[in-house]
C-alpha positions as CSV (number, residue, x, y, z in Angstrom):
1,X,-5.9,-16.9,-9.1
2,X,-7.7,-14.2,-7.1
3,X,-9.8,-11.8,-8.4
4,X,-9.2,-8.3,-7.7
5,X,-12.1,-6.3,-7.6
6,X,-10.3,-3.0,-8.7
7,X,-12.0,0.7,-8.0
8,X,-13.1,2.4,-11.3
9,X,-12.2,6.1,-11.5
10,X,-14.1,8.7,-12.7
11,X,-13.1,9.6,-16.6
12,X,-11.5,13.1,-16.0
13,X,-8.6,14.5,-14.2
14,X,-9.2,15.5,-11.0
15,X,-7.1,18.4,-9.5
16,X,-8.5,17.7,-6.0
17,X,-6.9,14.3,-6.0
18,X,-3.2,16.1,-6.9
19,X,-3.9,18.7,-4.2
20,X,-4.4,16.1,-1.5
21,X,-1.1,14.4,-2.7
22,X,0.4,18.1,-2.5
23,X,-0.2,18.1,1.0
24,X,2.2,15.7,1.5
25,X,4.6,18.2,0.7
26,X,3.4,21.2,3.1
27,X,5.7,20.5,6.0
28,X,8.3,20.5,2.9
29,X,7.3,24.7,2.2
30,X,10.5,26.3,2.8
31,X,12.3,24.0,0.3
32,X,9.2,24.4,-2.3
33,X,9.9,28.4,-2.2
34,X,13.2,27.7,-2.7
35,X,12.6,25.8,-5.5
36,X,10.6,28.2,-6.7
37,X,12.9,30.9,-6.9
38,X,15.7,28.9,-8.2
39,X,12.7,27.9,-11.0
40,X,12.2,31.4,-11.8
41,X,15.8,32.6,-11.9
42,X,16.2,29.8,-14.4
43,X,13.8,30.5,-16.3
44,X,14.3,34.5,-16.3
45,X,18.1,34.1,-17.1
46,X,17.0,32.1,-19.8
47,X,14.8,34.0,-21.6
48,X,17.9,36.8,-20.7
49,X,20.2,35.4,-23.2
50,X,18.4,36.0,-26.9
51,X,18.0,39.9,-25.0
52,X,22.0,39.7,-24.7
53,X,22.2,38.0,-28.4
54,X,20.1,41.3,-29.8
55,X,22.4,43.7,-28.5
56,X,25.5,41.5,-29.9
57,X,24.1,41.7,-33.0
58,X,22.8,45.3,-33.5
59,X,26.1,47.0,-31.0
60,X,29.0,45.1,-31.4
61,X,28.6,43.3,-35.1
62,X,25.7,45.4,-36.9
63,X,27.5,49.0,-35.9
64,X,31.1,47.6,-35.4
65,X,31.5,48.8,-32.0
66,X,33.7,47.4,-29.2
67,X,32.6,50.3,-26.4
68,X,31.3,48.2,-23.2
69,X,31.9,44.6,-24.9
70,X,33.9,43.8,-21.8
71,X,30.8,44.3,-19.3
72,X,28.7,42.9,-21.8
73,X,31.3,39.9,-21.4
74,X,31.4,40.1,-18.0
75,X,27.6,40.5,-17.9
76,X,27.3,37.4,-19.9
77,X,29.8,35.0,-17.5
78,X,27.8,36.3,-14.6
79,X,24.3,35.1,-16.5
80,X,26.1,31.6,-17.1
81,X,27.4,31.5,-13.3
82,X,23.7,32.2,-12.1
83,X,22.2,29.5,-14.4
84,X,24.8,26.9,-13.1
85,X,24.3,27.1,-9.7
86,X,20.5,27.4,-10.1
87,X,20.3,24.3,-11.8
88,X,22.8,22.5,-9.3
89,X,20.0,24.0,-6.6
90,X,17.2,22.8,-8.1
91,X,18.3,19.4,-8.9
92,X,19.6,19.0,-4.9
93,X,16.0,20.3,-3.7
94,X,13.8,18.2,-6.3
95,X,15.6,15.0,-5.4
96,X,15.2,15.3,-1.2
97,X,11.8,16.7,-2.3
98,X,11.2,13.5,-3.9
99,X,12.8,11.4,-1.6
100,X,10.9,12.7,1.3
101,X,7.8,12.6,0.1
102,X,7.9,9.1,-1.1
103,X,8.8,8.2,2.5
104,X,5.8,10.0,4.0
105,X,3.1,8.5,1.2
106,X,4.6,5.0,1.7
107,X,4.3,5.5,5.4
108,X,0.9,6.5,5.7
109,X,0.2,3.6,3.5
110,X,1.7,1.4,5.7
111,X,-0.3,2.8,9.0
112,X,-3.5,3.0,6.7
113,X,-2.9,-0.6,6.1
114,X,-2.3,-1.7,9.6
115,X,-5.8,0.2,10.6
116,X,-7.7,-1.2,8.2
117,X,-10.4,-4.2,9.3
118,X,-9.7,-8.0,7.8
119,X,-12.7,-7.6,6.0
120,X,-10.5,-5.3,3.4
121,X,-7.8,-7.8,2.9
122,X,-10.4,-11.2,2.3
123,X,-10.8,-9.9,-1.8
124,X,-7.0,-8.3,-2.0
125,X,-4.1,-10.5,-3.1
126,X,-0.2,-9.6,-1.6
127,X,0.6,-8.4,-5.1
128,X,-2.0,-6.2,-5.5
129,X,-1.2,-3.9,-2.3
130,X,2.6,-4.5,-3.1
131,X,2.0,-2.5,-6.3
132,X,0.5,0.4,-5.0
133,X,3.4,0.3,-1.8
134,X,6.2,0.2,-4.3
135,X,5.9,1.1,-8.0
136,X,2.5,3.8,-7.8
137,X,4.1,5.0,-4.7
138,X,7.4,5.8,-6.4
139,X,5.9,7.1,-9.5
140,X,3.9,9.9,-7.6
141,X,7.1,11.2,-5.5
142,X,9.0,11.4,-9.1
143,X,6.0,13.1,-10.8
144,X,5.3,15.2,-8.2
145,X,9.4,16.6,-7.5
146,X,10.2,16.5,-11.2
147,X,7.2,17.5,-12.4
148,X,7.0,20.2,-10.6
149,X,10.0,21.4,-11.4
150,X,9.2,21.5,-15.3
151,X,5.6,23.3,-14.4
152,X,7.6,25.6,-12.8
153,X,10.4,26.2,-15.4
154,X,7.9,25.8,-17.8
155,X,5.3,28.5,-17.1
156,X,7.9,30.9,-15.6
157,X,10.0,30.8,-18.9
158,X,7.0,31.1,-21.5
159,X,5.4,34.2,-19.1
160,X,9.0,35.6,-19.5
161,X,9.1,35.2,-23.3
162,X,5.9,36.2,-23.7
163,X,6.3,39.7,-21.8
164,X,9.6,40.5,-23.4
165,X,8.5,39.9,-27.5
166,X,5.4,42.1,-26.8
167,X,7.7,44.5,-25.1
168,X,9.5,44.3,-28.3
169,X,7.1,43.8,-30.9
170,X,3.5,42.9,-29.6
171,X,2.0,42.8,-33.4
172,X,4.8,40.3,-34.5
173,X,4.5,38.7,-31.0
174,X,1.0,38.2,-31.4
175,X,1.2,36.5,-34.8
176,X,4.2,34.0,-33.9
177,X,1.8,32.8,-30.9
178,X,-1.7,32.7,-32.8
179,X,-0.6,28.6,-32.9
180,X,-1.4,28.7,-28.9
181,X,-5.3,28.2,-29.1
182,X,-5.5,25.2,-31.4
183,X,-2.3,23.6,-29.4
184,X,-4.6,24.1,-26.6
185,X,-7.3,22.2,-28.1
186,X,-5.4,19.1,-29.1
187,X,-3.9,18.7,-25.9
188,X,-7.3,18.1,-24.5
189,X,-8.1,16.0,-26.6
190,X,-4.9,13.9,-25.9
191,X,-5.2,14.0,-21.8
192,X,-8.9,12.0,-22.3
193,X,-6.9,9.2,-24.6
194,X,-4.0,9.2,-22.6
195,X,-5.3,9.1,-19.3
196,X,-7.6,6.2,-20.5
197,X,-4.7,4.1,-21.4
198,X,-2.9,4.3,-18.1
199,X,-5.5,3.7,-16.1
200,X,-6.0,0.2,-17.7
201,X,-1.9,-0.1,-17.9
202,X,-1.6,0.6,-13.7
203,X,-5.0,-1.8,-13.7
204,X,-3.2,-4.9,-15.4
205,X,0.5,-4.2,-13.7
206,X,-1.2,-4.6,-10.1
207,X,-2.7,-8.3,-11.9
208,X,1.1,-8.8,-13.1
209,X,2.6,-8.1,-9.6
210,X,-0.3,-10.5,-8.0
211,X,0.6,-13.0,-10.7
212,X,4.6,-12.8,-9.7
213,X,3.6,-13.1,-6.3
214,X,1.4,-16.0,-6.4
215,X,3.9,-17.6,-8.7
216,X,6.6,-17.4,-6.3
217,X,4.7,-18.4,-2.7
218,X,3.1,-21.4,-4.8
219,X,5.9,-22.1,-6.8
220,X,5.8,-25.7,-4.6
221,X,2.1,-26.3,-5.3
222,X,2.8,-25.5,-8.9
223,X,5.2,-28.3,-9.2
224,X,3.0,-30.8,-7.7
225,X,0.3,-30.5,-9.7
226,X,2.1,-30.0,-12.6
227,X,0.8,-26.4,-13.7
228,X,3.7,-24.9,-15.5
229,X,2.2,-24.3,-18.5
230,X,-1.3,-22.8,-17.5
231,X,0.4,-20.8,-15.5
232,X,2.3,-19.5,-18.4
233,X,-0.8,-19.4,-20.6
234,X,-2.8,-17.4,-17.7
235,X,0.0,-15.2,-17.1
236,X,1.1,-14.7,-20.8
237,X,-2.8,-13.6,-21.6
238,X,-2.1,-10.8,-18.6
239,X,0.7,-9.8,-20.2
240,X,-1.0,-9.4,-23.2
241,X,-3.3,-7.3,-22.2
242,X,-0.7,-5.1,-20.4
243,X,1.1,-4.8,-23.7
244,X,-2.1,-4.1,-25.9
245,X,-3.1,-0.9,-23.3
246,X,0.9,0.3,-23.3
247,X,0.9,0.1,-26.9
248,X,-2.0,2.7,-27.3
249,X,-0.4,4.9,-24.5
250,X,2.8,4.7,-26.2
251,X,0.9,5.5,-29.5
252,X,-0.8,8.4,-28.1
253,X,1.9,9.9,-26.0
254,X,4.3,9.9,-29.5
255,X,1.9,11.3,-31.5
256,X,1.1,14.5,-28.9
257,X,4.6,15.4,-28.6
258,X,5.7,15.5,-33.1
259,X,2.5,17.5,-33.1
260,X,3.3,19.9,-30.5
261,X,6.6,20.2,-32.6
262,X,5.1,20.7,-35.6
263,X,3.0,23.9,-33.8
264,X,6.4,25.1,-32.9
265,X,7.7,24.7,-36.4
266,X,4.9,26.8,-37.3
267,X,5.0,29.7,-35.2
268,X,8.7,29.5,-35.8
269,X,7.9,29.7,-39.3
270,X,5.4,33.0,-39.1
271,X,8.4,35.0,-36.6
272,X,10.7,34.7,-39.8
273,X,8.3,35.3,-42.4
274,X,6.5,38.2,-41.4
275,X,9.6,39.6,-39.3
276,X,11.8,39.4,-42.5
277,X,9.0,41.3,-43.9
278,X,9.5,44.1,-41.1
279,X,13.3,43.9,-41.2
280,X,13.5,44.5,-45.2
281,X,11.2,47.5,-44.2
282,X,13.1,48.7,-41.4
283,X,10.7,48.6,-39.5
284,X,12.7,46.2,-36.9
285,X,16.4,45.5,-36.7
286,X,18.1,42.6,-37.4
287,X,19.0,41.6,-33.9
288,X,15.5,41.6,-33.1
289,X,14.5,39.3,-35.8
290,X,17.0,37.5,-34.3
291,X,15.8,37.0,-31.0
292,X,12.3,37.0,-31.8
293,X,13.8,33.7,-33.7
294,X,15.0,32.4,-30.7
295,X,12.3,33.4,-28.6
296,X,9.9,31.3,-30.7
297,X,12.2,28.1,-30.5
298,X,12.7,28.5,-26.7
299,X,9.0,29.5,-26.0
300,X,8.4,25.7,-27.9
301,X,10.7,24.2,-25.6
302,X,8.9,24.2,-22.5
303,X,5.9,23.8,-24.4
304,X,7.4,20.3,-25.2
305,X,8.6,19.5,-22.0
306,X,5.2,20.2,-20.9
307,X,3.9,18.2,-23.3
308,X,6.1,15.4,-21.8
309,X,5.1,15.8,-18.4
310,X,1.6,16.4,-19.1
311,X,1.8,12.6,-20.9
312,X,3.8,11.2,-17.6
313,X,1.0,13.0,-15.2
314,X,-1.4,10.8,-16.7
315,X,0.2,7.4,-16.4
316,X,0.7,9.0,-12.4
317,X,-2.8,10.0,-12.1
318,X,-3.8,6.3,-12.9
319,X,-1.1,6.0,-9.6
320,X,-2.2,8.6,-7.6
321,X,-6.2,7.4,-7.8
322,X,-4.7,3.8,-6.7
323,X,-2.6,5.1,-3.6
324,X,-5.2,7.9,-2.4
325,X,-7.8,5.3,-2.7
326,X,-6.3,2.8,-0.4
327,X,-5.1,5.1,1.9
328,X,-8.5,6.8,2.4
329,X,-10.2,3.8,2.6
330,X,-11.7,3.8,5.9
331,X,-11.7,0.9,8.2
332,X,-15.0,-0.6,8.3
333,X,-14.6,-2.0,12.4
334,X,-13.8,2.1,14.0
335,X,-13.7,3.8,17.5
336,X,-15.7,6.1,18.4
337,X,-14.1,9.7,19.1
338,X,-15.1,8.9,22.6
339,X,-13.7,5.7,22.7
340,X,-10.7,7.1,21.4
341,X,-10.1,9.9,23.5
342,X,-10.5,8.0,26.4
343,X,-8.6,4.9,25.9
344,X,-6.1,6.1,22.7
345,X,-6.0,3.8,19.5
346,X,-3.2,1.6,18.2
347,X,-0.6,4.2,18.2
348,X,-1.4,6.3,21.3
349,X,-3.2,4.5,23.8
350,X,-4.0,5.5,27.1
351,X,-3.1,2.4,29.0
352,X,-3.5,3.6,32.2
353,X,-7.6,3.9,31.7
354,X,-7.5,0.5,30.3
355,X,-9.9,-1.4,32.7
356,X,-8.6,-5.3,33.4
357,X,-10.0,-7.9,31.2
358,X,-11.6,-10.9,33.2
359,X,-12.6,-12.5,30.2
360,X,-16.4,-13.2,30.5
361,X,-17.8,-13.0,26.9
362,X,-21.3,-13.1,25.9
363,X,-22.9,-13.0,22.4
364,X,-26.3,-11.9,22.6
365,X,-28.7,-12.3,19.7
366,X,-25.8,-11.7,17.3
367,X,-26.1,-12.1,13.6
368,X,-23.3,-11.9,11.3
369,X,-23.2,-12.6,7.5
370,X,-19.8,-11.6,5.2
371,X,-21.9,-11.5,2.3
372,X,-25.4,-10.1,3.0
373,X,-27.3,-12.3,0.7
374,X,-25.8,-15.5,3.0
375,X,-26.4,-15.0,7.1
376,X,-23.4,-17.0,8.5
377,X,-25.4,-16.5,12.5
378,X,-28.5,-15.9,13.4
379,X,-30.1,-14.6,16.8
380,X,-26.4,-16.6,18.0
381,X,-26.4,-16.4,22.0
382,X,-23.6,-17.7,24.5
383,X,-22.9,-17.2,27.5
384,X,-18.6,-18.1,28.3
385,X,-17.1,-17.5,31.9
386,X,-14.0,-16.0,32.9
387,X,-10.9,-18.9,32.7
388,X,-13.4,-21.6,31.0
389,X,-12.0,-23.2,27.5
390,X,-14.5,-23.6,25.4
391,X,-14.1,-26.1,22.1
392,X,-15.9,-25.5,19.1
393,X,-16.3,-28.6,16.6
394,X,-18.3,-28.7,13.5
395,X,-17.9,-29.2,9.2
396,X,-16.1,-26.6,7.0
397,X,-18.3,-23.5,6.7
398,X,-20.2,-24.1,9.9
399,X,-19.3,-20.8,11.9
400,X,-16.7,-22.5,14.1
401,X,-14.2,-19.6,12.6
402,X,-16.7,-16.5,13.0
403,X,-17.5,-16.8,16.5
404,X,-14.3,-16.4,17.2
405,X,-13.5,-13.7,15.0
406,X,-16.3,-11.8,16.0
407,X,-15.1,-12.5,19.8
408,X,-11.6,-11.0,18.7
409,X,-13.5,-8.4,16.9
410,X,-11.6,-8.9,14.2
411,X,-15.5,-8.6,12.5
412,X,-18.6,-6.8,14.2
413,X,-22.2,-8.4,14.5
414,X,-24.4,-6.7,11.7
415,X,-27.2,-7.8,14.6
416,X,-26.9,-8.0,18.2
417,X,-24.2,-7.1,20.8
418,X,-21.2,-9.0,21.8
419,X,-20.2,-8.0,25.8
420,X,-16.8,-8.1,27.3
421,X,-17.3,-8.5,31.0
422,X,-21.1,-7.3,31.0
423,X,-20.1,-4.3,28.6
424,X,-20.3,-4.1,24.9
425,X,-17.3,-4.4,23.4
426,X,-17.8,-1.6,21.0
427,X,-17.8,1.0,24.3
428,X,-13.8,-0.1,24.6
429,X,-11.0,0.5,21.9
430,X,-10.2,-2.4,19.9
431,X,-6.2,-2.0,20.9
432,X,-8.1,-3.0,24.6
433,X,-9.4,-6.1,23.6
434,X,-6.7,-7.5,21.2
435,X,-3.9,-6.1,23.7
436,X,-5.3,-8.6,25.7
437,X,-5.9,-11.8,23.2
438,X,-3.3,-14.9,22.4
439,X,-3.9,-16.2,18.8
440,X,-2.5,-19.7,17.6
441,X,-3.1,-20.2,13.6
442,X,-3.1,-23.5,12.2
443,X,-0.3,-22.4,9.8
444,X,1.6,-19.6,12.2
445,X,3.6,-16.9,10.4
446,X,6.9,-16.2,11.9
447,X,8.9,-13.2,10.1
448,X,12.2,-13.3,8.9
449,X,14.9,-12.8,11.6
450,X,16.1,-14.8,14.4
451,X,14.0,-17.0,17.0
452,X,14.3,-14.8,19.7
453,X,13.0,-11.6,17.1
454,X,9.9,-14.0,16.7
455,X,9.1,-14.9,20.3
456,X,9.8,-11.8,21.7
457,X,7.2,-9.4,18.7
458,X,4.8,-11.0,21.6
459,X,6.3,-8.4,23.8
460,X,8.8,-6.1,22.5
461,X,9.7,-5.2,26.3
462,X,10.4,-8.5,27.2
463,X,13.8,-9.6,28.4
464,X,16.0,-12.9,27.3
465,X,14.6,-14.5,30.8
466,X,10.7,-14.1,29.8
467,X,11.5,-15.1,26.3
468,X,13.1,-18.4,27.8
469,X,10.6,-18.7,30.0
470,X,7.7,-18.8,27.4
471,X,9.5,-21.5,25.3
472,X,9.8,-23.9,28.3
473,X,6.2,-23.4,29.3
474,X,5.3,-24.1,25.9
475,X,7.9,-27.4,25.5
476,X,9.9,-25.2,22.3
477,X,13.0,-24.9,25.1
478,X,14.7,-28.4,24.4
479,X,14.4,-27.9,20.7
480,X,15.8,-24.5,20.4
481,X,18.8,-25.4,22.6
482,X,19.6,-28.2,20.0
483,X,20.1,-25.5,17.2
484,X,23.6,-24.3,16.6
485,X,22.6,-20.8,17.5
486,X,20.4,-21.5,20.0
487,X,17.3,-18.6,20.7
488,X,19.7,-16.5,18.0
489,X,18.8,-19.2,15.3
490,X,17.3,-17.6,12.1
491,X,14.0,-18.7,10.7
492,X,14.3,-18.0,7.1
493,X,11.1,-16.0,5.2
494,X,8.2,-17.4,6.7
495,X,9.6,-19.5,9.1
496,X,10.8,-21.6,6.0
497,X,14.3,-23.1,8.2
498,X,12.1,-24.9,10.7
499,X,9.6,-27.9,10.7
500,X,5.9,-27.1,11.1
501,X,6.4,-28.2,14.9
502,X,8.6,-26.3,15.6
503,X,7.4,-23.1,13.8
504,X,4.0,-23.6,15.9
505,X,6.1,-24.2,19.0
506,X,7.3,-20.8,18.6
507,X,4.3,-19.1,17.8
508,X,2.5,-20.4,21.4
509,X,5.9,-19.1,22.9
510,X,4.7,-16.0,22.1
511,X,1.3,-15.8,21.9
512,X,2.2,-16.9,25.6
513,X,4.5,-14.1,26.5
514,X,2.1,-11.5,25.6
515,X,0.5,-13.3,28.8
516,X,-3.0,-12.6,27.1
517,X,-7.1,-13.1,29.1
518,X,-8.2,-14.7,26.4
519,X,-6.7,-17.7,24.5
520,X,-7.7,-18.9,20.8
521,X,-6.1,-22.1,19.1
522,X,-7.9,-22.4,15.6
523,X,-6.9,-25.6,14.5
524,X,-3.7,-25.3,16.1
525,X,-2.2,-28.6,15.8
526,X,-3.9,-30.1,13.0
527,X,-1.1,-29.7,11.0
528,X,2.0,-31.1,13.0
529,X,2.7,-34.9,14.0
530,X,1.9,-36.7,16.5
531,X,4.9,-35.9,19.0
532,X,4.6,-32.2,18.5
533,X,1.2,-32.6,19.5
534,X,1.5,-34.5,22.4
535,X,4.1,-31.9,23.4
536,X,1.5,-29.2,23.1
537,X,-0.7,-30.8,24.7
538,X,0.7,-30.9,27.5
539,X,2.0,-27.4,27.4
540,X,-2.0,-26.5,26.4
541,X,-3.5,-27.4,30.5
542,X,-0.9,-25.2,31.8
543,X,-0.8,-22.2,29.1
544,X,-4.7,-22.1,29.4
545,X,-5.2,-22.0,33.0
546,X,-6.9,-19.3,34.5
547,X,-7.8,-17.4,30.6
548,X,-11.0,-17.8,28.6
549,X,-10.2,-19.9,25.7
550,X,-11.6,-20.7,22.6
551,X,-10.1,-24.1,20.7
552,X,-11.2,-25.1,17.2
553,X,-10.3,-28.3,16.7
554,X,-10.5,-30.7,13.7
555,X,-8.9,-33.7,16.1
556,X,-11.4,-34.3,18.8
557,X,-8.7,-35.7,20.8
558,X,-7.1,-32.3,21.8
559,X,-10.4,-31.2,23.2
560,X,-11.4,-33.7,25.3
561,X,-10.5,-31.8,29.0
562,X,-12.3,-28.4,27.6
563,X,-14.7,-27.4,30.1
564,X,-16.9,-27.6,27.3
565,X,-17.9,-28.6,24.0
566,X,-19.5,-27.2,21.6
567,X,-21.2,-28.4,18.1
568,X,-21.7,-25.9,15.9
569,X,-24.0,-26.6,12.4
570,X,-25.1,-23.9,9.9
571,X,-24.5,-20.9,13.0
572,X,-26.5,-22.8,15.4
573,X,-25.6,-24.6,18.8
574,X,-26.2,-28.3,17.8
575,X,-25.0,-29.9,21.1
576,X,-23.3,-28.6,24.3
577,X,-21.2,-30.4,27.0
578,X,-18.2,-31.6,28.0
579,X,-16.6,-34.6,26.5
580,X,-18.1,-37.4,28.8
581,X,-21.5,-35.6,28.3
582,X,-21.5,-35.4,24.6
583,X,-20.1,-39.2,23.9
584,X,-23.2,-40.5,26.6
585,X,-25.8,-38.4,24.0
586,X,-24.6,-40.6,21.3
587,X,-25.4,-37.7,18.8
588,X,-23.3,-35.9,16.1
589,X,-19.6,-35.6,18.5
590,X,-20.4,-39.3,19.5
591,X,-20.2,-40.5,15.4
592,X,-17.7,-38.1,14.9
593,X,-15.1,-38.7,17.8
594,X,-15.7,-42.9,17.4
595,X,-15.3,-42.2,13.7
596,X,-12.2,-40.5,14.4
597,X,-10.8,-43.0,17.1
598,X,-11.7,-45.8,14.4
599,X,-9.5,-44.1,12.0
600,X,-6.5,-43.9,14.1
601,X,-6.5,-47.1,16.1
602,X,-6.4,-48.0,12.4
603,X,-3.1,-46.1,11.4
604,X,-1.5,-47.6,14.6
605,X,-1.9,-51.3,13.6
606,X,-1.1,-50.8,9.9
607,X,2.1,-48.7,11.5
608,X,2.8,-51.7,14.0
């Protein structure tokens, strides 16, 4: 399984993490006011009613009277109307509030992701970005609406209730909420443990949805080699760990909130004892013992809905680290400003000061290493023409893969200078260069939807005739036509409805119809049988005619017209030629390529 190499966070809560997530919710501000005041009103009408309860008590039952009960009535349905339709408001705006900003997190994700360089995705499993796209996202847009709306409701209530006992009492005020400090205290005590628990629980649940994910995509591989039970040992010890780190959260979170309660028991307690102390005096009436009673009870309550929220902000701040640090990680391969505001980036460019590619490349001096400690090139020069193919063959691990990548500029040289047409590559936008660059994997990825969906994400503003016309010049026509639904056929996930032939059939249909400078086919048909391949091959002469191509190829028979060849050991240019060349040298490609001709003149006869 693959290691994620997870951030670590800094121990306390950081506001200026939760204020960059607020921004989010700027272009939101006329809703948030409104929410506000519908917050306050709440809240104020709230801490109204133990106000209307005193006068009850001490007008209409205390003294017996019955003068105004029927605007205090009215007065009263009006109170219950406003709180209504305040809470219907509130609950409207914190749900599009939450809705909305969910949206615009997960969508600046999803661009911060399509910015970033490969380089970020070589140590980063599916599962572990799919957490922090689906669940972490999720959790901040409901923390943030909901949360906000208890802050708000909160504070605004306990500032009311707090103003109207000291306007009625402030020495028996200031006695029922002498509990505040020490509450204080212990709930900072509790945010250090609590946060310290979700962190490690939204650690091990981006492990978990890696886990799910590998399970799933290998769930073929696992039955083959028969690893149904270490799989279930691995992912039960994951598990385990998930559930030992919940525990302790769950542990700490319940034992915040009975103690908050137990605070609010107490200054309860002190209102009743030391008011029934003042009303046996006469010092206060009844009604007000009353509704300092209530007061204290409802000044608790948001207390312990703050308490709750407060518990759920810390399982979200464990979220919010993991979003706000993907989506500020910056990509390490960048335009310039310049670069940018001449030729645009991947969502704005500026087409029309896009100079044509002829496809000369040169690497000069270039060194390039993915891991510093182990140089992949050294001092690597070549020197490749406009329209010539050039073939790179070589072991596992010899650089065959990294020259090209750093052609694409998928990766940067950490040394030297790669030049696109005598100018270094870095002085034009990377959209530029890959707008211009057709890329054949060994295993292609075709996305769920229909044939026709796949060819044409070449080139979105292609019609049905160029989309037809790349699948003949690539052979995929005849095959196509065959299928009950034609170019409307679906593909399944991942291409899984077709063969391998076909699916890489489809894929040089449209890395064709994106009618790219430069070609790349990186083991392209070392994967497909024989009659698939001759099939490319023949499509191969005419689809790289004219552009600069690079071929890696693990069967040297696919190589053998490329202008020329290229041997490549430990980053270094072994041998260079084209094919008659090379086999005369009688050097590395000659053992090889006899080896390999060996070997299949073999599998003929035993097939014969």
């Amino acid at each position: 399984m693959m290691e994620l190499k997870e951030q670590e966070h800094n121990q306390k809560f950081d506001l200026k993490l939760w204020w960059e997530i607020f921004k989010y919710t700027l272009p939101m501000k006329k809703l948030i006011l409104l929410l506000i005041v519908s917050m306050v009103l709440v809240a104020v009408v709230e801490a109204a009613f133990p106000l209307m309860t005193l006068v009850a008590i001490d007008r209409f039952i205390y003294e017996g009277q019955l003068e105004g009960i029927s605007g205090f009535i009215a007065l009263y349905g009006l109170l219950v109307i406003l709180l209504a339709g305040n809470i219907w408001l509130f609950i409207s705006i914190a749900g599009k509030i939450e809705t909305t900003l969910t949206y615009d997190i997960r969508k600046k994700g999803f661009k911060r992701l399509q910015e970033l360089s490969l380089s970020y995705y070589d140590n980063k499993a599916v599962g572990w970005l799919m957490a922090r796209m689906t669940s972490d996202i999720t959790r901040l847009g409901e923390i943030v609406s909901w949360g906000m709306v208890d802050i708000l409701w909160g504070f605004t209530k306990m500032t009311a209730i707090i103003a109207v006992m000291l306007f009625l009492n402030w020495q028996l005020a200031l006695i029922s909420l002498s509990v505040i400090p020490i509450l204080l205290i212990t709930s900072l005590y509790f945010q250090k443990k609590i946060l310290k628990e979700y962190r490690s629980v939204r650690k091990i649940n981006s492990k978990i949805t890696g886990s799910f994910n590998e399970g799933i995509t290998g769930a073929k591989t696992t039955k083959v080699l028969v690893r149904e039970a270490e799989n279930l040992e691995e992912f039960t010890g994951i598990t385990r760990e998930m559930q030992a780190s919940s525990i302790r959260a769950a542990i700490f979170s319940s034992m915040f909130l009975p103690i908050v309660l137990t605070f609010g028991s107490i200054g309860t307690a002190l209102a009743l004892w030391f008011g029934g102390i003042e009303v046996a005096k006469y010092a206060i009436t009844y009604g007000t013992l009353v509704a300092f009673i209530s007061y204290t009870i409802q000044f608790f309550e948001p207390i312990r809905e703050l308490a709750r929220v407060f518990a759920e902000i810390q399982s979200a701040h464990a979220s919010a680290e993991r979003v706000m640090s993907m989506i500020n990680t910056e990509p390490e391969i960048k335009d310039s400003l310049e670069i940018v505001s001449q030729y645009g980036d991947s969502f704005d460019p500026l087409r029309k000061n896009w100079p044509e590619i002829k496809g000369n490349i040169t690497f000069r001096n270039v060194s390039f290493s993915y891991i510093s400690e182990e140089p992949i090139l050294k001092d690597f020069n070549l020197e490749v023409k406009a329209g010539e193919t050039i073939a790179l063959v070589g072991e596992t691990g010899s650089g065959k893969s990294t020259i090209v990548n750093l052609a694409c500029r998928f990766y940067e040289p950490t040394k030297g200078e790669i030049l696109i047409d005598g100018v270094n590559y870095r002085e034009r936008s990377q959209l530029w260069l890959q707008s211009n660059l057709g890329y054949v994997l060994q295993s292609p990825h075709l996305f769920s939807g229909t044939i026709k969906e796949n060819i044409q994400y070449g080139r979105l503003d292609a019609n049905e005739m160029d989309i037809i016309r790349a699948a003949k010049l690539v052979n995929a026509h005849d095959f196509i036509m065959k299928l009950e639904k034609g170019y409307d056929s679906e593909v399944g996930e991942g291409g899984g409805l077709l063969s391998s032939g076909e699916k890489q059939l489809i894929s040089f249909a449209r890395a064709v119809l994106a009618n790219p400078k430069i070609f790349v086919l990186d083991e392209a048909t070392s994967s497909i049988d024989t009659e698939t391949e001759q099939m490319i091959q023949k499509a191969i002469s005419r689809i790289l005619k004219g552009r600069t191509s690079f071929i890696i190829a693990h069967r040297l028979s696919t190589i053998r017209s490329a202008d020329r060849i290229l041997v490549i050991r430990k980053g270094r240019i072994e041998e260079a030629g084209n094919h008659l060349q090379l086999i005369q040298k009688k050097g590395y490609y000659y053992r090889l390529y006899t080896n390999q001709f060996m070997e299949e003149e073999g599998k003929k006869a035993l097939e014969k």
